[in-house]
C-alpha positions, 0 to 999 in steps of 0.5 A, spaced: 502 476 537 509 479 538 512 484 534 519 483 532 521 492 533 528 491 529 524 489 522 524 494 518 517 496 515 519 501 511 515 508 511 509 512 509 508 520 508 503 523 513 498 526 509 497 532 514 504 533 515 509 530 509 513 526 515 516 520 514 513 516 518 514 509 520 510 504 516 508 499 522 505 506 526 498 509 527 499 515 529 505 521 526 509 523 531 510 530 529 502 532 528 499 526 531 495 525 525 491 517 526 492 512 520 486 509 517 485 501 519 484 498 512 477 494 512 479 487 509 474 489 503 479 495 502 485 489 501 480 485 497 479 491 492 487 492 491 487 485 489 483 485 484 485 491 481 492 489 481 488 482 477 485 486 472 491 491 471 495 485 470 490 482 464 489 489 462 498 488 461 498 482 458 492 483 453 496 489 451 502 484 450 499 479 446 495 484 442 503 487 440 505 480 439 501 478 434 500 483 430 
């Protein structure tokens, strides 16, 4: 798979160092501090705690509304 190297992928905090470090890196270039790879459980557990904050907010809207 290719890369386009002129996207922008924004950028991250190094928690080593706080430099802003480009999003699509591994490594910091100041510190060298190595990224972790997220597991696919990892991307899985975001999803669904976006889901349920999602419900939570609308429960809360709705319970608003009908007061």
């Amino acid at each position: 798979m290719r890369i386009d190297e002129k996207k922008d992928f924004g950028t991250r905090e190094c928690p080593a160092c706080a430099s802003e470090v480009p999003a699509n890196e591994n490594r910091c270039p100041i510190c060298r501090y190595e990224f972790p790879n997220p597991t696919p459980r990892q991307h899985g557990m975001k999803r669904w705690g976006a889901l349920l904050m999602l419900a939570l907010l609308l429960v809360l809207i709705l319970a608003g509304v009908f007061r």
